[in-house]
Each structure stands twice: as structure tokens, then as C-alpha cells.
C-alpha positions in Angstrom: 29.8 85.1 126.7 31.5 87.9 124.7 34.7 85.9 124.5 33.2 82.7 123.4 31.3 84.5 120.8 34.3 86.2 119.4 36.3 82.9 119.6 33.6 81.1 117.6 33.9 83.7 114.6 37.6 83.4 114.8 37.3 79.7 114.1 34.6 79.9 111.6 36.9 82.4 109.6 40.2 80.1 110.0 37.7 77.1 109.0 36.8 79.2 105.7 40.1 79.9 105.3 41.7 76.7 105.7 38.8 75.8 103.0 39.3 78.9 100.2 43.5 77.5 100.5 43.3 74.3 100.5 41.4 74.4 97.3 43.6 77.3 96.1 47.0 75.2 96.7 45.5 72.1 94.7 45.2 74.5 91.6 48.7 75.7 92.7 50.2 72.5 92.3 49.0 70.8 89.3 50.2 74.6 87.6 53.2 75.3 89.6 55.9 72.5 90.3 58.0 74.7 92.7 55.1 74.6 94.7 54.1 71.2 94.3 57.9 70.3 95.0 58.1 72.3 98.2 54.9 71.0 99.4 55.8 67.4 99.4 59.8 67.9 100.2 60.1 70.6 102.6 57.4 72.2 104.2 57.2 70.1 107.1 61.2 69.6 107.2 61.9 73.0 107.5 61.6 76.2 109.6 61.1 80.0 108.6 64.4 80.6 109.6 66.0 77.6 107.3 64.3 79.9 104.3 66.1 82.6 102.8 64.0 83.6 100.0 61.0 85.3 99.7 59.2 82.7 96.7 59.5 79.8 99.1 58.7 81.8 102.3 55.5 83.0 100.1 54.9 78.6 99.6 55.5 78.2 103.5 52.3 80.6 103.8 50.1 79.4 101.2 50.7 76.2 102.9 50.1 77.4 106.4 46.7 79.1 105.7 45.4 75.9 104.4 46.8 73.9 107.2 46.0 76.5 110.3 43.7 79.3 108.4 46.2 81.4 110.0 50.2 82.6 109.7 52.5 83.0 112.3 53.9 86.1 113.2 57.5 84.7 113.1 56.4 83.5 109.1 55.2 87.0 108.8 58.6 88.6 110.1 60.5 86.5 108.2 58.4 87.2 104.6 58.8 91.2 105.3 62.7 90.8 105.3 62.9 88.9 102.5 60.7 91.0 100.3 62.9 93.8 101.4 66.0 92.2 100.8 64.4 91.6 97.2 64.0 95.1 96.9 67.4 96.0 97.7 69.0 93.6 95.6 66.5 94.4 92.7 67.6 98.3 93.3 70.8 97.1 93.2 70.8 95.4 89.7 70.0 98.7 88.2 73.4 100.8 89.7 76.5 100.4 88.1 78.9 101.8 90.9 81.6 103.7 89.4 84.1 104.7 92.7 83.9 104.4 96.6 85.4 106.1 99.1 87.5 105.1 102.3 87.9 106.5 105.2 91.2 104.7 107.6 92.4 105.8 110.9 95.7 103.6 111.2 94.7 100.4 110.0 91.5 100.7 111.0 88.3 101.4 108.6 86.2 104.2 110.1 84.0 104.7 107.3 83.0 103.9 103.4 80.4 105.4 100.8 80.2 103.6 97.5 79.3 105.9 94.3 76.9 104.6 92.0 74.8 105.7 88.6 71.1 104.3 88.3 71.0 103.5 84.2 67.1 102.8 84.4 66.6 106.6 86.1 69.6 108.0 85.0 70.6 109.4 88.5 73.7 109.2 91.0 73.5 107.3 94.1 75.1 106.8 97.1 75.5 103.7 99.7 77.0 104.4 103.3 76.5 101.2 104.6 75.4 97.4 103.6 72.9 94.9 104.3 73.9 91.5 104.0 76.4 92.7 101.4 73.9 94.3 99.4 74.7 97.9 99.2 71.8 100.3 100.3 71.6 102.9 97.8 69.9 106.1 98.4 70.0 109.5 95.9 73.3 111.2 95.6 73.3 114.3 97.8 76.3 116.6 98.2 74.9 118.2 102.2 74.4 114.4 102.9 78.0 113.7 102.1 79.4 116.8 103.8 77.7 116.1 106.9 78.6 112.4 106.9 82.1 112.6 106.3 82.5 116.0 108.0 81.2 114.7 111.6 84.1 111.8 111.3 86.2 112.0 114.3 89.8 109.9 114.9 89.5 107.8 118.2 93.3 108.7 118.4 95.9 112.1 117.7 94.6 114.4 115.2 94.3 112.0 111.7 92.0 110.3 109.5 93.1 109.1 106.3 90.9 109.8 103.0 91.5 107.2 100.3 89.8 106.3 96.8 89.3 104.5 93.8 87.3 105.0 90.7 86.6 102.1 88.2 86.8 101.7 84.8 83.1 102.8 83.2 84.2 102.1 79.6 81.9 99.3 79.1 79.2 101.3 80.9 76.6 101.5 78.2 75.8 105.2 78.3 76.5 108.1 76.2 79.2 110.0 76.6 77.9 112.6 78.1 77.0 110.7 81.0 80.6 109.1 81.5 81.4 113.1 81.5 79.2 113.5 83.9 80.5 110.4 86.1 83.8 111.8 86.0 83.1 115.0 87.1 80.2 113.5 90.0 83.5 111.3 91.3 86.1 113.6 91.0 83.4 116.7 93.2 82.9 114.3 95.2 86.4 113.4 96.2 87.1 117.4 96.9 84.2 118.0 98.7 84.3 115.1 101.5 88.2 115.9 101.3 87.1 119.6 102.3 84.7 118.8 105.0 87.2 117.4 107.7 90.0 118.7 109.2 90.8 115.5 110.2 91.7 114.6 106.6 94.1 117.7 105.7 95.8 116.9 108.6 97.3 113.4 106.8 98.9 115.2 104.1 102.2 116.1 104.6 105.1 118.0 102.9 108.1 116.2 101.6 111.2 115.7 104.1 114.6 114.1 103.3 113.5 110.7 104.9 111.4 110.4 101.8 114.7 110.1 100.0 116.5 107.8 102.5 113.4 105.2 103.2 110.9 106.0 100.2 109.3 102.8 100.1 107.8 103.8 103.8 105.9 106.7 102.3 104.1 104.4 99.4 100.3 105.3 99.2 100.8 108.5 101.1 99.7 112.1 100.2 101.8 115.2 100.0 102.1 118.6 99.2 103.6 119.4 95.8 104.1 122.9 94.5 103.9 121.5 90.6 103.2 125.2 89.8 104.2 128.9 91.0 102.4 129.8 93.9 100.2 126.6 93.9 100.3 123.7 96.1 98.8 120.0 94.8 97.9 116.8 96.6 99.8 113.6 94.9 99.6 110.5 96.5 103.2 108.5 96.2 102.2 105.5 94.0 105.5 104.1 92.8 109.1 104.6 94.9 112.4 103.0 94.2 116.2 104.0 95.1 116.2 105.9 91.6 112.4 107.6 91.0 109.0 108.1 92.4 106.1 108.6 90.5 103.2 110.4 92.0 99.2 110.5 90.8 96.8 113.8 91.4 94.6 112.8 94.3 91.8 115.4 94.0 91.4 115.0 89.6 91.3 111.4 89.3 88.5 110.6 86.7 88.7 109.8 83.9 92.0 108.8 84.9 94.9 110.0 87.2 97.9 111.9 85.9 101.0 110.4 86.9 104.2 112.4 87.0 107.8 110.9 87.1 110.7 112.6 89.6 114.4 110.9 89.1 115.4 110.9 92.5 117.7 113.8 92.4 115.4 116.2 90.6 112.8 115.7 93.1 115.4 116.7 95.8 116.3 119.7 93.8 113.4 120.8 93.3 111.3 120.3 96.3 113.8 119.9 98.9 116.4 122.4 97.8 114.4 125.3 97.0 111.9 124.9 100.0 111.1 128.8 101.2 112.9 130.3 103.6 111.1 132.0 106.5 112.0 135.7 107.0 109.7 136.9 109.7 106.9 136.0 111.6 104.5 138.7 110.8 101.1 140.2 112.8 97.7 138.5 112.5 99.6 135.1 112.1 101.4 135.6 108.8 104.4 134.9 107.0 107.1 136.2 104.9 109.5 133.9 103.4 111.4 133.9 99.9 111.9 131.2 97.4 114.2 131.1 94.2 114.2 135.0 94.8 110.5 135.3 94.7 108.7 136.8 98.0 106.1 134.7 99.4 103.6 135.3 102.3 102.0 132.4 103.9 99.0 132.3 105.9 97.2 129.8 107.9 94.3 128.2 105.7 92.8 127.4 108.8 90.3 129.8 111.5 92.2 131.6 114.2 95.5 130.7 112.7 95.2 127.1 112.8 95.2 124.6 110.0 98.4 124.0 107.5 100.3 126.9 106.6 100.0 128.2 102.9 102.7 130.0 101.1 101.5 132.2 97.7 103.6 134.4 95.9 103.2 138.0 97.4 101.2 139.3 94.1 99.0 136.4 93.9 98.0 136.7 97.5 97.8 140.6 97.7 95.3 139.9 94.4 93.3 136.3 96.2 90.5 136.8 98.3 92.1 135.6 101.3 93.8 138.4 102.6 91.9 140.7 104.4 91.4 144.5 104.1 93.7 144.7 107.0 95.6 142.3 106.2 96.7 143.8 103.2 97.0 147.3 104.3 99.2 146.1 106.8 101.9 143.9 104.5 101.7 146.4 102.0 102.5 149.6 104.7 104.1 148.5 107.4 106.1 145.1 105.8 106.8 146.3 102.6 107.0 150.0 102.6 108.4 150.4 106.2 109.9 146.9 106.4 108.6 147.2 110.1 109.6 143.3 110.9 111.7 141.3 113.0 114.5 138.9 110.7 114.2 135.1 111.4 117.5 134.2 109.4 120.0 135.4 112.0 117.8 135.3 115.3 119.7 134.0 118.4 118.0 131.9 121.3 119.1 132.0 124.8 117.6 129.8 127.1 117.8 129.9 131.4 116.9 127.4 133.7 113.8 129.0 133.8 113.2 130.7 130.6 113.4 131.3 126.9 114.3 134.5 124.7 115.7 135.1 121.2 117.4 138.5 119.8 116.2 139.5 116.4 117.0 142.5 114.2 114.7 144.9 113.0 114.9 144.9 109.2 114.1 148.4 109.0 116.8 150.1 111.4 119.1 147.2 111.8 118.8 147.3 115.4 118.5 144.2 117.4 115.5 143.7 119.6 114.7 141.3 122.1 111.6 138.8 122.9 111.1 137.2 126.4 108.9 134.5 127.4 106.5 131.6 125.6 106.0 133.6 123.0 109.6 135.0 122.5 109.3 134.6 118.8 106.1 137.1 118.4 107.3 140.4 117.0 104.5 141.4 119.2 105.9 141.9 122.5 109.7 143.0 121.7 111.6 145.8 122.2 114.9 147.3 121.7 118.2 146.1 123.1 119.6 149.0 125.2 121.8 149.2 128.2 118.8 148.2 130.7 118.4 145.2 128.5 121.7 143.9 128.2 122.2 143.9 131.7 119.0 141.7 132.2 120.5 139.2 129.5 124.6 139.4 131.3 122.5 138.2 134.7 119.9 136.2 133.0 121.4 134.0 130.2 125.0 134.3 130.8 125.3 130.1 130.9 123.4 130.2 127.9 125.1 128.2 124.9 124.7 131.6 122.2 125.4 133.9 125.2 128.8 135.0 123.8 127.7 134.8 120.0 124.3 137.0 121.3 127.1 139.2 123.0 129.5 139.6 120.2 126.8 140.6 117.6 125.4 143.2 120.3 128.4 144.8 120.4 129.5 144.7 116.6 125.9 145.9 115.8 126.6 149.2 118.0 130.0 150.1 116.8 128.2 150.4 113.4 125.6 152.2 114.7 128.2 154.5 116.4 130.5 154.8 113.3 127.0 155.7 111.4 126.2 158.8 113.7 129.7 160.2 113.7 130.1 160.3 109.7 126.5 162.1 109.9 
């Protein structure tokens, strides 16, 4: 009884509402010709689906209230996307976007955020993804960015590449103050995502003489430049030919990247010539080296001594915060003022069938010492050549290929040595 009751209410309400419509879409008509039209040429012809706007879907109800006194839910569906995608395309009429970034592993796109500036608010925006080509903008946030980018992972080896571009805004119709701004949203932006992945640092790369023998296979590519003393910069190789290269800043880019032109030969001179050359492997996972007479220490910019290595000038990294107090106190006591270190420049390696080991000389004393095992080129876990040790190298490494070169420098070393303690 219940359920015949409730059924009879159901139709008396479609009945009124087929009425209240019906009426309704006659005044519709004679004021509205898109109506009128769509009433007599497509409503019955055509299905939600076939509709892909949300002023006809809107019809397509009117229409089936008067008809039914009811809507179906796939009409309803259908009208809630549409509005929405009105919404986003409305939202998106008001954002100029000014830059996007790429991120590629191989040829393959792993991710992309647009950059965009809201005239009517005034405010930045960002769009990770797309709906139907319409970008979805939501407010600019740096920790949204960080985390975005930063929890990127390659699918294969160790890379991901970070590319962008930043348009032209000089038709933007905004003060300048906000194209200042633009510029300096982009240009954050581009160091910060570049910052929050590992996977990105790992893609640049220092100059080697290929670059000179094949340069067009390194267009588009990123490497380290020292353009200053002490100071490596990221320039992406935009033009190379058999006589120049020309390379733009990748990290300043807005307003506009600075290009810098290398004939071929200077850039060889001056970054493949004078690269620094490594003098000892130091304690705590540092480096001394030397370049056009100047000492540098390098140091892992990386935690646990991972990461690329970084070469500074020894006074500006005694003065940068990235020493620490240990660190320091040990360069500047035991390296500098002791010269307590083992000399890369004239090590020897020995190799067995079953092993490695190098000989090094102590800077200090001029003796040679000598390192055993995987990690043979650790100052760590040497110790002086004396008679006990050179009868473990005669039996171990005698079929090595320095053998007699490790042999003759042993024995030249301690005639000097000798020589020195008689004249005393």
C-alpha cells in the first residue's frame, strides 16, 4: 500500500512537472532561437553523449523535463562534466602561461608543469597535468613543486633530463613590475625543481674531447663550465659546428638567456687544457688538486660522499660554509701544514691474478708507501714500504706490468734516503 502510495506522488510530481516545462519551454522558444532550433532539429536525433557542450546539454534537459518530468542520470552525468569543463576552460582564458617545464628520461616524457600568471587575480599558477587539452591550473606553490618533481624516479640507470622554455611576455599587458616578477617566478622555479632531484644533476656532465671530435652529438645537452674562478655553471650546448659552440645559462634564463661564443680552440684551451689535476685523495672524501697554479680542494656536493664532485679554490672553500669544523682543521693541519698526504701524480699500480695495490709517496717525507686491496687508493689503510713489504710485492706482483718500474723507483728512492742520513 506504502509503495503504491509513494508511486502515485511520484507521478503526480512528474505530471506537474512535465506541466510547469512544457509551458516554460514555449516561452523559451518564441525568446530563444537556439532553443527553438534544437528542439525541432536535434533533440530527438541525438544522444547525451553526441553533445559536447554544456548550453545544448542544458536544452536536452529543459526538454526532457517537459517530455518525462524527469532527467536521466546519464543526462545528469554528462551536464556535470560539461559545466566543469566550462570552468576549466573559463579559468583558463584568464592565465597567460609564460614557461613550462620538461622532464625526459631518453626519449621518453616522464613529466610536465606549465607556468602561468592569472591577470584578473594577479597570481602565479601552476598546471601538472591536462584535461582534454585544457590545462588544469591550480596556485603556484614552491613545496608543491619540490615534492612533485623531487619524487621523479628514472625507470632505467641513474638519469632524468630537466629541460625548459620561457616565452616571450612582451605583449603581456602588465606593468613592469610584474614581468620582473615573471622573470624571477620562472627563473626560481627552474633552480628549485633542478635542486630537488638527484636524478637531474646526474645528466649534466663535464666537457671531454669527444665534444670536439663529434660536437653536433652533444646539441641540447648541459654541462659544467667553470666561466669564473672557483665557480662552476650549467650551459646547455645550443649551437655546434666544426669551428664554434655557443652555449646559453640554463639556470638564469628570463628575461632572456645569455649566450656565450667558444672558437673551437679556445674552448679546448680553456676547459680541456687546464682541467685540475688531482694530487691526493684526502680523509673524509676530499680532494686536492691544482689548476693554472692555483690549489683547489674538491668535495662531494652530495651526503656520504656521493653526488658530483666540486672543485673550489682552497681560500674560497676554507671561507664557504661547506667545510666542516673538522674538515677544516684537518686540511689546514695535517694537508697543509704537515703535508701528511699520499701524491696521485706519480702513483704506480700493480695488479695479481687475484688482487690490486698501488705505491704512492708521502709528500711529507718522500717515502713511498703502499695500499692493498679494493680500496688500495685510500690513504687510509697504507703503510710504509720496508723490507717486509717489498718481499710481499717481489712474490706477489712480480708479473705485474709496473713491477720493474715500482722496483726501480724503490730502490732509487732509498739510495737518496741513504745519501740524506750520511751527509747528516
Amino acid at each position: 500500500m506504502e509503495k503504491n502510495s509513494i508511486k502515485r506522488w511520484q507521478k503526480v510530481l512528474r505530471s506537474a512537472r512535465r506541466l510547469y516545462h512544457s509551458v516554460n519551454n514555449y516561452r523559451m522558444s518564441a525568446k530563444d532561437p537556439d532553443f527553438r532550433d534544437f528542439s525541432l532539429l536535434e533533440y530527438d536525433k541525438v544522444t547525451p553523449e553526441e553533445v559536447n557542450d554544456a548550453k545544448r546539454l542544458g536544452f536536452m534537459k529543459q526538454l526532457q523535463l517537459a517530455k518525462r518530468g524527469y532527467v536521466d542520470k546519464n543526462l545528469k552525468l554528462q551536464l556535470v562534466a560539461a559545466k566543469r569543463k566550462e570552468r576549466f576552460i573559463e579559468q583558463d582564458h584568464k592565465i597567460v602561461p609564460f614557461g613550462n617545464l620538461r622532464v625526459m628520461e631518453g626519449e621518453k616524457l616522464v613529466a610536465m608543469m606549465q607556468l602561468g600568471f592569472d591577470t584578473l587575480n594577479e597570481t602565479f599558477c601552476v598546471a601538472y597535468r591536462n584535461h582534454e587539452n585544457i590545462p588544469l591550473w591550480k596556485p603556484y606553490d614552491t613545496v608543491r613543486l619540490e615534492r612533485y618533481f623531487g619524487a621523479l624516479h628514472p625507470e632505467m640507470g641513474n638519469k632524468l633530463k630537466l629541460s625548459h622554455i620561457f616565452f616571450d611576455i612582451g605583449a603581456l599587458k602588465v606593468g613592469q613590475d610584474y614581468k620582473l616578477a615573471i622573470c624571477r617566478v620562472y627563473n626560481d622555479a627552474v633552480r628549485q625543481t633542478f635542486h630537488s632531484n638527484t636524478y637531474f644533476q646526474n645528466s649534466i656532465s663535464s666537457p671531454k674531447e669527444d665534444l670536439l671530435v663529434n660536437p653536433k652529438n652533444y646539441f641540447g645537452q648541459q654541462f659544467y663550465l667553470s666561466l669564473s674562478q672557483g665557480k662552476e655553471t650549467i650551459m646547455t650546448l645550443t649551437e655546434a659546428t666544426d669551428l664554434y659552440f655557443v652555449f646559453q645559462s640554463f639556470m638564469e634564463t628570463a628575461p632572456k638567456q645569455e649566450s656565450i661564443y667558444f672558437e673551437k680552440q679556445e674552448f679546448k684551451k680553456r676547459f680541456l687544457d687546464s682541467g685540475i689535476i688531482v694530487l691526493a685523495h684526502l680523509k673524509h672524501g676530499l680532494r686536492l688538486g691544482v689548476q693554472n697554479g692555483t690549489l683547489q680542494i674538491g668535495k662531494h656536493d652530495g651526503a656520504n660522499g656521493k653526488g658530483r664532485l666540486r672543485w673550489e679554490n682552497f681560500e674560497s672553500r676554507m671561507q664557504s660554509g661547506s667545510l666542516s669544523a673538522i674538515e677544516k682543521y684537518y686540511i689546514s693541519k695535517e694537508v697543509i701544514s704537515k703535508k701528511n698526504f699520499l701524491v696521485e701524480t706519480d702513483a704506480i699500480s700493480l695488479k695479481s691474478d687475484t688482487n690490486e695495490a698501488s705505491l704512492k709517496k708521502h709528500y711529507g717525507t718522500g717515502k713511498w708507501h703502499f695500499l692493498e686491496g679494493k680500496h688500495h687508493r685510500s690513504a687510509m689503510n697504507s703503510r710504509p714500504v720496508d723490507d717486509s713489504v717489498l718481499e710481499h710485492i717481489n712474490r706477489t706482483y712480480s708479473r705485474s706490468t709496473n713491477f720493474q718500474t715500482a722496483l726501480a723507483k724503490l730502490q732509487k728512492n732509498q739510495t737518496i734516503q741513504t745519501a740524506q742520513i750520511k751527509q747528516q
